[in-house]
C-alpha positions in Angstrom: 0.0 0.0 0.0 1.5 3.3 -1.2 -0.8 5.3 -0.4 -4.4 5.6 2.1 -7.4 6.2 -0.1 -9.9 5.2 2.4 -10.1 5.4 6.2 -12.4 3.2 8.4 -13.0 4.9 11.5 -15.0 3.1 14.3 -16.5 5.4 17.3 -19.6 5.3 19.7 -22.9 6.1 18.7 -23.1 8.3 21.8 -21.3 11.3 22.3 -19.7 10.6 26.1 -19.1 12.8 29.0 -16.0 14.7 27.4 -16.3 17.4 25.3 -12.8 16.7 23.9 -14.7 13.5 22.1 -16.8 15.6 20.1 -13.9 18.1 19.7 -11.3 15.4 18.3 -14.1 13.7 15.8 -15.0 16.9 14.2 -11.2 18.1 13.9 -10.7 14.2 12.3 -13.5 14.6 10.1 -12.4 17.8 8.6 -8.6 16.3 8.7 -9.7 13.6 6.5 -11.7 15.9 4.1 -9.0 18.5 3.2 -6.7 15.4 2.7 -8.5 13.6 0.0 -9.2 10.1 2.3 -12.5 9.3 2.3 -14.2 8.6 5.3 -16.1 4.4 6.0 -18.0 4.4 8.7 -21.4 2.4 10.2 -23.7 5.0 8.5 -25.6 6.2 11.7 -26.5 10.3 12.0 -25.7 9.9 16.1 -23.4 10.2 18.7 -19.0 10.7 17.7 -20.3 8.4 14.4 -22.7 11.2 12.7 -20.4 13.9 14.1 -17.6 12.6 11.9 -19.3 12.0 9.1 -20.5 15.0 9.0 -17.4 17.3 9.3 -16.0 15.0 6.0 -19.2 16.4 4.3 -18.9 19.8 5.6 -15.3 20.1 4.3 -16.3 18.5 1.3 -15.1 15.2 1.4 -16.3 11.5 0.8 -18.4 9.0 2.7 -19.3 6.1 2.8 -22.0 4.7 5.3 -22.3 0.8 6.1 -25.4 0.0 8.2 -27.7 -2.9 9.0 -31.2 -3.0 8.1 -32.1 -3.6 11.6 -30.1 -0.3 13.1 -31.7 2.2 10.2 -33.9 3.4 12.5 -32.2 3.1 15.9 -29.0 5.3 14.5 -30.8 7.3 12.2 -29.2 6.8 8.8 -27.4 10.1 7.1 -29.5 11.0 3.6 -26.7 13.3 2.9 -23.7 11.1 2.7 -22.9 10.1 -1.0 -23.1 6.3 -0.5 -25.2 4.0 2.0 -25.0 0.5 1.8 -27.5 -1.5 3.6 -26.7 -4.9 4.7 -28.5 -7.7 6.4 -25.8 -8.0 9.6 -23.0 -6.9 11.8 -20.8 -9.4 10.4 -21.3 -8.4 6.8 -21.0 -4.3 7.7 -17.9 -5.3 9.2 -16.5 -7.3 6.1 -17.6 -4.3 4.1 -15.8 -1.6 6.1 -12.7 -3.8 6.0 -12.9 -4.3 2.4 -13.8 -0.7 1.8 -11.0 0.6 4.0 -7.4 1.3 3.4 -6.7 1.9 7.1 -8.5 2.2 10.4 -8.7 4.3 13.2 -10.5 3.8 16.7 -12.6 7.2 18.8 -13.9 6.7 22.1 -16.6 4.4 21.6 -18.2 1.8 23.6 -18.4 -2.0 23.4 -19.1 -2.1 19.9 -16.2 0.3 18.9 -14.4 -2.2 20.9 -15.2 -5.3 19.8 -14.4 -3.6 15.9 -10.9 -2.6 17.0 -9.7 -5.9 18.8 -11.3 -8.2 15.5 -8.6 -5.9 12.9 -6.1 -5.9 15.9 -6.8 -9.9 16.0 -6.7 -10.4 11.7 -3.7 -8.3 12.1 -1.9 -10.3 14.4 -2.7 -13.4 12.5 -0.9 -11.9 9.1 -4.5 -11.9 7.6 -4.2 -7.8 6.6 -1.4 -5.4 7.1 -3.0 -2.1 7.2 -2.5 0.6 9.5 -4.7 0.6 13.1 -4.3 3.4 14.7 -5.9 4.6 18.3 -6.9 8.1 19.0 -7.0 7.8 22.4 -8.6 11.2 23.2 -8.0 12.6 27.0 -5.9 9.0 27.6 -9.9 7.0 27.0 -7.3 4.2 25.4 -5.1 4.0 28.2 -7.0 1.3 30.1 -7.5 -1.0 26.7 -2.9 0.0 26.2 -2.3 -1.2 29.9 -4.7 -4.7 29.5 -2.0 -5.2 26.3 0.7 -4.9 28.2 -0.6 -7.0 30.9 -1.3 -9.6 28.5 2.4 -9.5 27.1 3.6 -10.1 30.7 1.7 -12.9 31.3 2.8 -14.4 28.3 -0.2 -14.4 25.7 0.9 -12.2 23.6 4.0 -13.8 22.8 6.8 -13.2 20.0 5.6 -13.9 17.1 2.2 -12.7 17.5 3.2 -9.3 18.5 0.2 -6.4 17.8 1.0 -4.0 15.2 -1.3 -0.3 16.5 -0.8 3.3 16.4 -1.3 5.2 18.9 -1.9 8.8 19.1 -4.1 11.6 22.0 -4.4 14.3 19.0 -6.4 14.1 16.0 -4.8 16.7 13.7 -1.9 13.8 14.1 -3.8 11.1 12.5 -3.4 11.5 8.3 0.2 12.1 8.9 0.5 8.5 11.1 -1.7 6.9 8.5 0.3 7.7 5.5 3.8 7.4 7.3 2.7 3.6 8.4 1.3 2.7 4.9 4.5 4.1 3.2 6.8 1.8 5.9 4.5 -1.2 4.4 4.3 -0.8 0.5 2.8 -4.7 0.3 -0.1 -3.9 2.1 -3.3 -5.0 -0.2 -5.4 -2.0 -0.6 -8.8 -1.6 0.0 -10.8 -4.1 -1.6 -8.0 -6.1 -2.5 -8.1 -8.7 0.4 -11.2 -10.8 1.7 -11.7 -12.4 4.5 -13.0 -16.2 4.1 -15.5 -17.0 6.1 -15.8 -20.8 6.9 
């Protein structure tokens, strides 16, 4: 991978108690506009998720929206957004915004912000994708998830070998230029689209 065309970015539906949330996914939004990457995401109009999505529009940008028929209502789908894919479940809006996604970059989010992190952290560590995963850990909200890591190094089940490959970074203005350094360390990194998963 020369270059990041696309960027996933995974984040609550809610906006949390911080203001700096809101504050760092509206800066990212607007970072990834005026740099030409356009923005996956899971298509909701709510919480950290619409407020991105919306600064890439506002700054004239690309999106696209992944969503599951069942959460159209519930997160409020985004009309204005220039693409919307519905799909029938999680596990095929998450093959979607892998396949759609040069890179990947976790907000504060909750479980399900989670859960999407530690599955491209996992296919990562098992050589199934080499793109960037980076964590904009916003007023330290990643420190916690960082210190689990390193606990589970110590105790031996993260070994060598299977070392995780992340990014981690407290600013968002920082996050294009961390992107695009990682992808040009990698040059063999399939881009978006290029790699699917199997699923057995």
């Amino acid at each position: 991978m020369s270059a990041v065309k696309t960027v996933c970015v995974y984040c609550g539906s809610g906006f949390g108690n911080d203001p700096a949330f809101i504050t760092a996914a509206e800066t990212l939004g607007r970072a990834l506009a005026e740099a030409g990457l356009g923005l996956v995401y899971g298509g909701g109009n709510v919480g950290l998720m619409g407020t991105v999505a919306r600064a890439v529009l506002e700054h004239g940008g690309h999106v696209t929206g992944i969503i599951p028929s069942f959460l159209k209502s519930r997160e409020r789908m985004l009309d204005a957004i220039q693409e919307t894919i519905v799909v029938e479940d999680m596990h095929t809006r998450k093959r979607l915004m892998f396949e759609r996604s040069d890179a990947f970059v976790a907000l504060p989010g909750g479980i399900g912000t989670l859960e999407e992190l530690v599955e491209q952290l996992t296919w990562a560590q098992l050589g199934q994708h080499k793109k960037p995963i980076l964590l904009l850990s916003v007023a330290d909200f990643w420190t916690p998830l960082l210190t689990l890591l390193d606990h589970m190094r110590i105790q031996g089940f993260i070994r060598e070998g299977l070392d995780l490959s992340y990014l981690v970074t407290t600013e968002a203005r920082d996050v294009v230029g961390a992107l695009r350094d990682a992808a040009a360390a990698n040059p063999t990194a399939p881009q978006a689209e290029a790699f699917v998963v199997e699923r057995l």
